[in-house]
Every structure is written in structure tokens, then in C-alpha cells.
C-alpha positions in Angstrom: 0.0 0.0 0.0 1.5 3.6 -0.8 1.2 6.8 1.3 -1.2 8.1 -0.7 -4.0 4.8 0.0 -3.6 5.3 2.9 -4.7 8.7 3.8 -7.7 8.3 1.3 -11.1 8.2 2.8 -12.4 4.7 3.9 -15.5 4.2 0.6 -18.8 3.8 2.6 -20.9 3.8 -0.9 -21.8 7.6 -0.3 -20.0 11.2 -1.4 -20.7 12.2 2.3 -19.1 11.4 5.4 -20.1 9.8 8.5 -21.6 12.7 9.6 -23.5 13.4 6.6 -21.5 16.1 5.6 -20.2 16.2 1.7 -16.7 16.9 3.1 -14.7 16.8 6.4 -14.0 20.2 6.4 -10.6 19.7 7.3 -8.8 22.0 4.9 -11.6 24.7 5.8 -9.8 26.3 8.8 -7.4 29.1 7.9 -4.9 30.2 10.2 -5.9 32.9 12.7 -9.9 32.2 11.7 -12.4 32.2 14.6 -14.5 28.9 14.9 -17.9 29.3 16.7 -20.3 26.2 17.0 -24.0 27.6 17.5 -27.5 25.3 17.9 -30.1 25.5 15.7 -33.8 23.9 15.7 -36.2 22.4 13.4 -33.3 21.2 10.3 -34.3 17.9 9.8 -32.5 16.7 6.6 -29.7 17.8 4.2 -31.7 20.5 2.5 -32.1 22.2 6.1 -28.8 21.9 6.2 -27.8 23.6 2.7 -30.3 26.7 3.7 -29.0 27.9 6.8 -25.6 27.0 5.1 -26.2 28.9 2.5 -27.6 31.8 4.7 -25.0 32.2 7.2 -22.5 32.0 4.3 -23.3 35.7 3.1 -22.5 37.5 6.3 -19.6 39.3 6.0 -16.1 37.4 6.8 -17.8 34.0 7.0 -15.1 31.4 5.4 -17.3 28.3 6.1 -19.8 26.6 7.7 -20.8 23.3 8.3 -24.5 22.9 9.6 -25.5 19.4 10.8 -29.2 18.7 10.8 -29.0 15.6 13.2 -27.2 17.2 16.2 -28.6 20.9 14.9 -24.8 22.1 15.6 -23.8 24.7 12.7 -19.7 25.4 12.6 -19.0 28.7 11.4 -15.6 30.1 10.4 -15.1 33.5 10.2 -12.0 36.2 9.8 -13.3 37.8 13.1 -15.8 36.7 15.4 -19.4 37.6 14.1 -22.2 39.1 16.3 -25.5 36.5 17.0 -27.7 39.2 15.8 -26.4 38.9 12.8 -26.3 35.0 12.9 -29.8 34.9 14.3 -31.1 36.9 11.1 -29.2 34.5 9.0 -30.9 31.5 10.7 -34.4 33.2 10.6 -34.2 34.2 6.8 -33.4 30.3 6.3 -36.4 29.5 8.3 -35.3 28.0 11.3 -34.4 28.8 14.8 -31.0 29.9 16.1 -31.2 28.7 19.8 -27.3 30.1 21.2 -23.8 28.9 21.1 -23.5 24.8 21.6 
């Protein structure tokens, strides 16, 4: 086996991971980025989970984020940290509930 196997994803007959997530999101960290890890209600499947992505991804200095409908936990990376209000409104426009910081 060469180096390269074996750092390859184990094949589980699915693009996503364990999680349910279509990556790991291990390359989306950048150095110096602020990671925040807030609870949301009422996502329920993968499209939940692309809508308050997709939300949350136009506030300004947002890098990435990761929602996860069966846990409701949403990771967000940002340049600096962001305020909830402006999370919240995110959240709301996506039609679910932002409870607070996991």
C-alpha cells in the first residue's frame, strides 16, 4: 500500500461522510480564523442543512460553515468573530431557529 492509500477516505458507498456532511471540512480552517459552534432547531435533513448554510455564508467574513441537521450544531468560520444578531437573522431568513452557542 502507498502513502497516498492510505490517507484516502475509507468508501462507505456515499460522497458524504459519517456525519452526513459532503466533506470533512478539514482543509476549511485558515490560520488565525475564529470557529464558533452555534445550535439550531427544526433542520431535519440535508436541505435544512444547505439553507441555513447557504444563509450564514453571506454574512460578512464567513469562510465556512458546516451545519448538521442531526445534532442541529452549525460550525462557522469566520476572519473575526461575528455578532449572533447577525447570525440569528441569517438563521431566521433560512427559516429555522438559532437557539445560542453549543
Amino acid at each position: 500500500m502507498t502513502a497516498a492509500e492510505t490517507q484516502l477516505p475509507q468508501a462507505n458507498g456515499s460522497c458524504c461522510s459519517p456525519s452526513g456532511s459532503c466533506h470533512d471540512g478539514a482543509a476549511d480552517t485558515a490560520a488565525g480564523a475564529v470557529t464558533t459552534v452555534y445550535q439550531v432547531s427544526g433542520m431535519t435533513c440535508g436541505h435544512c442543512e444547505g439553507a441555513v448554510s447557504e444563509e450564514i455564508s453571506g454574512i460578512d467574513g464567513v469562510t465556512s460553515v458546516k451545519a448538521v441537521a442531526s445534532t442541529g450544531q452549525v460550525t462557522v468560520v469566520s476572519d473575526t468573530p461575528l455578532s449572533e444578531e447577525a447570525v440569528r437573522a441569517a438563521v431566521d431568513e433560512a427559516g429555522y431557529e438559532l437557539v445560542g452557542r453549543a
